[in-house]
C-alpha positions as CSV (number, residue, x, y, z in Angstrom):
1,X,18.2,22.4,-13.2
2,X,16.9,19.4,-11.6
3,X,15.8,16.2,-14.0
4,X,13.2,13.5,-13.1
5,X,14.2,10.1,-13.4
6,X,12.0,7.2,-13.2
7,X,13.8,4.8,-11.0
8,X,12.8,1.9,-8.7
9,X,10.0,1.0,-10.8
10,X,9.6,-2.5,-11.8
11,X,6.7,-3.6,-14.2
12,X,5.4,-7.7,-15.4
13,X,5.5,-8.4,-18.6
14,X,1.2,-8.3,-18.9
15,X,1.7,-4.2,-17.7
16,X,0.9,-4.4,-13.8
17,X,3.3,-2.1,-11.3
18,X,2.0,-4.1,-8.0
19,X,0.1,-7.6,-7.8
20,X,-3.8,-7.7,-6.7
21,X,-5.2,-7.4,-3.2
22,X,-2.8,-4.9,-1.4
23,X,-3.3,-4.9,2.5
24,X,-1.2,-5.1,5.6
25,X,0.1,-8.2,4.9
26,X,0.8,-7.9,1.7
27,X,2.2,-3.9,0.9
28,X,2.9,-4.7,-2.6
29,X,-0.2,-6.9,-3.7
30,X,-0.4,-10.3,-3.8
31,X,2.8,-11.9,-5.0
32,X,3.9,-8.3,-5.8
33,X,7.1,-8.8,-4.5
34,X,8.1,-11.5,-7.5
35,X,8.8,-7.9,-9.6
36,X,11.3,-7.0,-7.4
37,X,12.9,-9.6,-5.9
38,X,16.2,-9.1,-8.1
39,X,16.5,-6.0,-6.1
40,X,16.2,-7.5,-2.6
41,X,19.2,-9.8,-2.6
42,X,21.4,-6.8,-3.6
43,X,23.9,-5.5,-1.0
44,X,22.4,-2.3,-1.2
45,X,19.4,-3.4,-0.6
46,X,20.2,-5.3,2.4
47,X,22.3,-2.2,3.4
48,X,19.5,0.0,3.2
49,X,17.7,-2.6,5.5
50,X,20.3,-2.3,8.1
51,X,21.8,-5.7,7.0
52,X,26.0,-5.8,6.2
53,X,25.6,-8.9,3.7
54,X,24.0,-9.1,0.3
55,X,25.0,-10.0,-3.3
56,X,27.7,-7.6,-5.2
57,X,27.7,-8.7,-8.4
58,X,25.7,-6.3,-11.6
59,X,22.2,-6.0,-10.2
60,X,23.9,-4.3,-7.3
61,X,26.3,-2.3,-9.6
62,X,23.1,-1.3,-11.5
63,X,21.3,-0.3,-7.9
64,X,24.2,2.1,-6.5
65,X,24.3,3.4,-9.8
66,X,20.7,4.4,-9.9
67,X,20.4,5.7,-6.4
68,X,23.4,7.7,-7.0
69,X,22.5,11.8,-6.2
70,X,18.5,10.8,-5.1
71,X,17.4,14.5,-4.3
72,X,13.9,13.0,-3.5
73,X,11.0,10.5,-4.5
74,X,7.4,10.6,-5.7
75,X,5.4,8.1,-5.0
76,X,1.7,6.5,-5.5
77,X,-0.7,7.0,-2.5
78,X,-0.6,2.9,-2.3
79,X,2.8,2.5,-2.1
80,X,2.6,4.7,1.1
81,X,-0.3,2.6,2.5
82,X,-3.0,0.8,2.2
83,X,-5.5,3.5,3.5
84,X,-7.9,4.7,1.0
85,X,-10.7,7.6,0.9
86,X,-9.8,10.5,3.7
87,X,-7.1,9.7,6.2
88,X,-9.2,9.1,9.5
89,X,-5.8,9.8,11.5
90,X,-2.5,10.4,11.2
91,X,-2.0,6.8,13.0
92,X,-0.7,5.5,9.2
93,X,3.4,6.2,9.1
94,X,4.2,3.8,6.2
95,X,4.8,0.6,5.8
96,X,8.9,0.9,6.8
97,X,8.6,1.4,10.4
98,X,10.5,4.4,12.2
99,X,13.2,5.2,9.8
100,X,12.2,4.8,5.9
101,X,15.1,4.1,3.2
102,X,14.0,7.0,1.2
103,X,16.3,9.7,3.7
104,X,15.3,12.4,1.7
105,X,12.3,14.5,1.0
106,X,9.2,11.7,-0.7
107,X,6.2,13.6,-2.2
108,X,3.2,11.1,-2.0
109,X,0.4,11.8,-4.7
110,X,-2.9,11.7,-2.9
111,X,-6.4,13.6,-3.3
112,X,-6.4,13.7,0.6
113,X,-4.6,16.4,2.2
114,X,-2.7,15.2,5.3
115,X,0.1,16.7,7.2
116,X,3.7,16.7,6.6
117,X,5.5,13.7,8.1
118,X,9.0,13.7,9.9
119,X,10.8,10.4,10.0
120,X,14.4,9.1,11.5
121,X,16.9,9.9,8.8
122,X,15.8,12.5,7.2
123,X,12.5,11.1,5.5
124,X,9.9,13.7,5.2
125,X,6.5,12.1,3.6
126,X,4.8,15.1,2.1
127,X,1.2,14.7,0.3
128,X,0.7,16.3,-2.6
129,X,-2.3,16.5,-5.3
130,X,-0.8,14.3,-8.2
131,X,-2.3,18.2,-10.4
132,X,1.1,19.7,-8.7
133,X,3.8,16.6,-11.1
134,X,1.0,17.4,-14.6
135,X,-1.4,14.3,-13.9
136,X,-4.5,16.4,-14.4
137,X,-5.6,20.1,-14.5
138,X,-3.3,23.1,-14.6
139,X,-1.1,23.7,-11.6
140,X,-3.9,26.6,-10.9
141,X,-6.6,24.1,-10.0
142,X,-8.6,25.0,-13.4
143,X,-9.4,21.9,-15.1
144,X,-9.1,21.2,-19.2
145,X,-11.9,21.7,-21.8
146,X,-10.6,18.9,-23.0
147,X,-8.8,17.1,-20.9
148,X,-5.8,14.8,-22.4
149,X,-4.8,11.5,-20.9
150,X,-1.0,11.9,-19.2
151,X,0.7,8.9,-17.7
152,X,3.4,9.4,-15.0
153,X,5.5,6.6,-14.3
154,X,6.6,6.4,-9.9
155,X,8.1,6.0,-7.9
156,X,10.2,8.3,-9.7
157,X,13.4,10.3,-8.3
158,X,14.3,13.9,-8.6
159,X,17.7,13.6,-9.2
160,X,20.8,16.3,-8.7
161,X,22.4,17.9,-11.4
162,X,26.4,16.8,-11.8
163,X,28.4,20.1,-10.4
């Protein structure tokens, strides 16, 4: 049986996942990098990034640790771009350039259908209504009588059970 695992998910102390303003120039909101930037200096990190240096001390530790057995990722439609509304075009291939660090399947939670997308490395971005991980409705498309507020914390990792 697989388990999800929130992972990769960094949050400020006032409650905010990414900073204001998000657009080309700035993927993770304005100064939304701050929340991560323990990460960045990490070997792994800098591995995934096609670098050979980087830091190896217990942040790193802690990163190979969590990205141990990744079966594949969730994540927000804004962390795949900054697109909103209907995709006009399939033009949009994330913000990582040809080969994403994901290498494994990434289910992106969207309203707007959109085709599956191949990548170098094994990346596959694959949209899915946010109904199909429980963040509204029944997985049959019929909504609530009373519908009750979930939350669902991503990018979140399925993760591989131990043999």
């Amino acid at each position: 049986m697989s388990k999800l695992r929130v992972h990769s998910f960094a949050i400020s102390i006032d409650g905010y996942g990414a900073g204001p303003k998000q657009d080309l120039q700035n993927p993770l909101g304005v100064r939304g990098p701050e929340l991560m930037d323990w990460f960045f200096h990490t070997r792994l990190w800098r591995k995934m990034h096609g670098h050979t240096d980087g830091e190896a001390g217990v942040d790193n530790g802690i990163a190979e640790q969590g990205f141990d057995g990744i079966g594949s990722w969730i994540l927000g439609r804004n962390m795949f771009g900054p697109v909103r509304g209907p995709w006009p075009d399939d033009n949009w291939k994330g913000w990582w350039g040809d080969e994403p660090p994901y290498h494994t399947p990434v289910f992106v939670l969207t309203h707007h259908p959109r085709a599956p997308l191949r990548m170098a490395g094994g990346t596959e971005f694959r949209g899915r209504h946010s109904r199909c991980f429980g963040a509204g409705g029944r997985r049959t498309g019929r909504p609530r009588r009373a519908p009750r507020r979930r939350r669902i914390h991503y990018p979140a990792v399925f993760t591989r059970r131990p043999d």
